[in-house]
Steps between C-alpha positions, in 0.01 A plus 500: 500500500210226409452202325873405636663229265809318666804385286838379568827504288892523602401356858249784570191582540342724304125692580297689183186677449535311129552166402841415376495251232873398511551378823427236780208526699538545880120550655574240730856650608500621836814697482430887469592644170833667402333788287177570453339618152251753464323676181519871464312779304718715271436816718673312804810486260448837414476628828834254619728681198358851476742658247783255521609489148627185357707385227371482188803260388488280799234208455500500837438807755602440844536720788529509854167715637531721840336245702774266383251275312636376175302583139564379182330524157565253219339686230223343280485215821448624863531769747548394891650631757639298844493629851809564667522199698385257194234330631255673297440622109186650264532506191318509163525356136508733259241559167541241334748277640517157458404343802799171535731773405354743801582214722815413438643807512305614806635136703831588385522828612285528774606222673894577487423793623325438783752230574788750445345766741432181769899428496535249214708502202298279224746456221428538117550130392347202323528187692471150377517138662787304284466124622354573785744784605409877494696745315492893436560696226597855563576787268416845300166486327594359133766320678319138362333387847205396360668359175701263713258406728271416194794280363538294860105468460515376250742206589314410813473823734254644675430863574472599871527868426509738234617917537447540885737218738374546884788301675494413872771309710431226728751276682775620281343446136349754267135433415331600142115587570257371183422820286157519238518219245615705225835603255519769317700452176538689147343350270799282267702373856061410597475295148805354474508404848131403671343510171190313625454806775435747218176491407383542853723735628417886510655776348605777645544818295667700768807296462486305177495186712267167559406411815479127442398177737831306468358176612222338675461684852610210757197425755457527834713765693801689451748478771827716485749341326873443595703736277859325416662777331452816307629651161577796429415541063853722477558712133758745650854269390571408194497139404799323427387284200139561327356162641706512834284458793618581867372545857723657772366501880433865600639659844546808700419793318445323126236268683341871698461648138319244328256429795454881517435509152238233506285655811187590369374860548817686379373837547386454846795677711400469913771617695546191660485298158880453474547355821201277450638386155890456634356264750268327282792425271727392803245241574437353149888490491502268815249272394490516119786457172435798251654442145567753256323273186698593145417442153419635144140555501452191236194265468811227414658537818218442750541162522857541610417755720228279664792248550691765680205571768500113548917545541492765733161304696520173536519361839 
């Protein structure tokens, strides 16, 4: 690699043969970097999948080579592929590519997989700081992570994290690490909500969504922040009344499922995955209240469900 840049996000450091446009700069960190990011020719991608076919369904190919590095292929956005033990990726942006969109998508995937294949288990979530306590929101994409968190932004929040949730434990508390300073919303929840965002946010064709700034990025740095509870966005029960909003702590196996369901990297199945996830859920359990969060997916109810979080959060 030259012309190394240095970067740091989620409490890492991160090393590149490109400049990425999204995230801290770290040339003056000493720490070594957690992954390192390297630009590839399309014959080296060639030559890594041979005649692996993929599907043409999936918008996303991803398969476990014989060296045990991971590749993936978002189509119309990037190739890469990441070595076995996850401290190092290539990759390339594809013809024509738009080059915020390139980078968002590589960070996200990239770097929870490298972090996977290291021993962590980043969670899908969007986390927010709600009077000056963090929260985060778990579920299915669609589930209305974003929607809410746009909602509590909008009433005083701050993002710390948006899609990828690197939590680390210290002392007995659960720490949120600051993700890019971005949201990605459809575009009515994006207008209704952060209206003033719009016309500077970016849209992203791949999945109908705007990646927005939700506020003014807070200055100086970003130290982890102590996470006070997590919610699960639940639409398996039915409600009991059409504006009836409900939380209901989350143990043993209900509380395994939903933290299972929320690890990003899905498709990645090590051997020793399970036994790293069981644990990993046994710990947040000890340290950390998971609620299963209930309600009609309403604009008209967000308020109420805001009071809720502050119910189920206050000290």
């Amino acid at each position: 690699m030259t012309g190394k840049y240095r970067h740091s996000v989620y409490g890492i450091v991160i090393e590149s043969e490109f400049r990425l446009s999204s995230i801290d700069d770290a040339s003056e960190a000493s720490d070594p970097p957690v992954v390192s990011i390297a630009l590839a020719a399309p014959k080296y991608f060639q030559a890594k999948t041979g005649t692996m076919v993929c599907d043409s369904n999936d918008w996303l190919h991803h398969s476990v080579l014989p060296d045990g590095s991971i590749y993936m292929r978002a189509d119309e956005i990037f190739e890469t592929v990441v070595s076995a033990n996850g401290r190092h990726a290539v990759c390339i942006k594809a013809v024509g590519a738009d080059k915020r969109s390139f980078e968002a998508y590589l960070l996200n995937f990239v770097l929870s997989t490298s972090l996977s294949l290291q021993g962590e288990e980043p969670l899908h979530a969007t986390v927010v700081a709600l009077g000056g306590r963090a929260i985060g929101l778990l579920g299915d994409s669609g589930a209305g992570k974003s929607t809410l968190a746009a909602f509590l932004i909008s009433q005083g929040a701050t993002l710390i994290t948006d899609d990828i949730l690197r939590l680390t434990f210290t002392d007995g508390q659960a720490f949120a690490h600051q993700g890019p300073h971005r949201l990605k919303l459809f575009d009515e929840p994006a207008l209704r909500l952060l209206p003033e965002t719009v016309g500077d946010g970016h849209w992203n064709a791949m999945n109908g969504k705007v990646m927005v700034k939700p506020h003014e990025r807070l200055a100086g740095q970003h130290p982890p922040q102590p996470l006070c509870a997590l919610f699960w966005l639940d639409e398996s029960k039915q409600l009991s009344a059409p504006d009836a909003v409900s939380s209901t702590r989350l143990v043993g196996l209900d509380l395994a499922r939903a933290l299972f369901a929320s690890t990003m990297n899905t498709r990645f199945h090590a051997p020793d995955r399970l036994t790293r996830q069981l644990r990993f859920a046994e710990r947040v359990a000890r340290v950390l209240p998971v609620y299963a969060l209930r309600y009609a997916r309403s604009y008209s109810l967000l308020g109420q469900v805001a009071r809720e979080l502050g119910r189920r959060t206050a000290p």
